[in-house]
C-alpha positions as CSV (number, residue, x, y, z in Angstrom):
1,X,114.2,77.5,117.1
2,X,113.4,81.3,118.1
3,X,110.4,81.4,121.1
4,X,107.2,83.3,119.5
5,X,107.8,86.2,121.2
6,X,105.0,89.2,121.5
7,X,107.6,91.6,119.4
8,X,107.6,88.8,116.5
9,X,107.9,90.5,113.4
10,X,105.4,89.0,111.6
11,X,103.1,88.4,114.2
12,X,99.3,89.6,113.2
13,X,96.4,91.2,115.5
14,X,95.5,88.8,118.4
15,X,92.1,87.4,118.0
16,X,89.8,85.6,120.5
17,X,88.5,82.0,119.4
18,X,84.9,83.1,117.9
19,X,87.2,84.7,115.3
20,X,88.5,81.6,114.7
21,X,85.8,79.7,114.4
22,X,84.2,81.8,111.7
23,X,86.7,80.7,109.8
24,X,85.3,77.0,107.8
25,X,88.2,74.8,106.8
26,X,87.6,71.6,105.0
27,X,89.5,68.2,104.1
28,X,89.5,67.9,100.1
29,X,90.8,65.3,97.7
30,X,92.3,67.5,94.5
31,X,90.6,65.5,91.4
32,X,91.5,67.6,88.7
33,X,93.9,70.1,87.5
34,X,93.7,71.9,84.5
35,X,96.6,74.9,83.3
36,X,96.4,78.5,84.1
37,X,97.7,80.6,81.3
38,X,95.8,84.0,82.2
39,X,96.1,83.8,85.6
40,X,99.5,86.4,86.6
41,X,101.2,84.2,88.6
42,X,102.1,80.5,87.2
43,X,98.7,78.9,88.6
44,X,96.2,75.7,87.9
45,X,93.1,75.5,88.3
46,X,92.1,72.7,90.7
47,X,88.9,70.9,91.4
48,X,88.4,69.8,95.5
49,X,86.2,67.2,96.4
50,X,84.7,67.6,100.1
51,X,83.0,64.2,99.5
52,X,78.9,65.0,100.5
53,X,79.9,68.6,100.5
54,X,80.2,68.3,97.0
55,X,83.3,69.8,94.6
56,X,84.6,73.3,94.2
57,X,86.8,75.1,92.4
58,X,90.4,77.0,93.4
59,X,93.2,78.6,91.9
60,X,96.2,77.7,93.5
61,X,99.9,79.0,93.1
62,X,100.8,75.6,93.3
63,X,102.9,74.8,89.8
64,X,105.8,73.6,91.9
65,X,104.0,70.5,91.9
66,X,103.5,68.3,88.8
67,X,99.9,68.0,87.7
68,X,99.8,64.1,87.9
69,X,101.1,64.6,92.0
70,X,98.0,66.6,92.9
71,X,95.5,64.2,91.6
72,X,94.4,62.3,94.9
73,X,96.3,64.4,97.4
74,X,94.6,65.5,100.3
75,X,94.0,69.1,101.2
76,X,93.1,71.5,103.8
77,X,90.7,74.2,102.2
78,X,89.0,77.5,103.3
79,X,85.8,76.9,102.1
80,X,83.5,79.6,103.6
81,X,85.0,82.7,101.8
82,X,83.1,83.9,99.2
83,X,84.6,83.4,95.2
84,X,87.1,85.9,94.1
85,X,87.1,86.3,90.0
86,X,90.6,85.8,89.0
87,X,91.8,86.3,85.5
88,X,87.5,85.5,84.5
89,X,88.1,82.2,86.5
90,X,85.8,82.2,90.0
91,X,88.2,80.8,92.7
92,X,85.5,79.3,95.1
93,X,87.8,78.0,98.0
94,X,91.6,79.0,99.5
95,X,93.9,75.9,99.9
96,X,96.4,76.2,102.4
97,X,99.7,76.1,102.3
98,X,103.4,77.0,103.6
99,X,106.3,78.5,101.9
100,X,109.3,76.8,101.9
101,X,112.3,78.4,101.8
102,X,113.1,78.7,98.3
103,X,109.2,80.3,98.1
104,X,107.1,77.6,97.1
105,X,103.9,76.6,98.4
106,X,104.1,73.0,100.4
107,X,100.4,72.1,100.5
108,X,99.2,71.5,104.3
109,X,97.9,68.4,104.0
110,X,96.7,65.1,106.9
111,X,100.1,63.0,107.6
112,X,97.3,60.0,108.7
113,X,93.9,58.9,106.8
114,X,90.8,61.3,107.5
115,X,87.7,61.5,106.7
116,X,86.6,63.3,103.2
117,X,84.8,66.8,104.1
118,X,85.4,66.6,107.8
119,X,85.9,70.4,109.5
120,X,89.1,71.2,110.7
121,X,89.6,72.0,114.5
């Protein structure tokens, strides 16, 4: 593995740690997908359950995964963004993810069990 070096290609701006912590990110349990067919990227709509925090919509660019394999699956969510209208659908939330190498998103997602809605630090 290359060190992170300060001449790292795709290295962005440094920030300071209140910048971070503007940023509100949320465990969520995907409860229900639904297909995307005006959205311009292959896309579902998914439903996020933040347990007391109630639910919230997202469109995700996540149709390298089958439906039935989201339902359940934990997620790590931006939740403090306000909604962005895509193809007339509000996305309310930004769930995080990693490309893999052939491009598709690998949702970031709690290797141990956690608590539904808890912040993430």
């Amino acid at each position: 593995m290359a060190p992170w070096t300060e001449n790292a290609a795709m290295q962005k701006e440094q920030i300071v740690y209140d910048d971070f912590a503007k940023v509100e990110m949320r465990l969520g349990r995907i409860t229900e997908v639904q297909d995307f067919p005006r959205a311009r990227n292959p896309s579902y709509k998914v439903c996020v359950d933040f347990g007391a925090l109630g639910q919230r919509w997202s469109s995700a660019q996540i149709t390298n995964y089958a439906k039935d394999d989201l339902i359940g699956r934990y997620v790590v969510c931006v939740v403090n963004m306000p909604p962005r209208n895509i193809a007339g659908f509000q996305s309310e939330i930004l769930i995080m993810g990693v490309p893999n190498e052939s491009g598709q998103t690998i949702l970031l997602t709690p290797t141990d069990s956690a608590i539904l809605g808890s912040e993430i630090f």
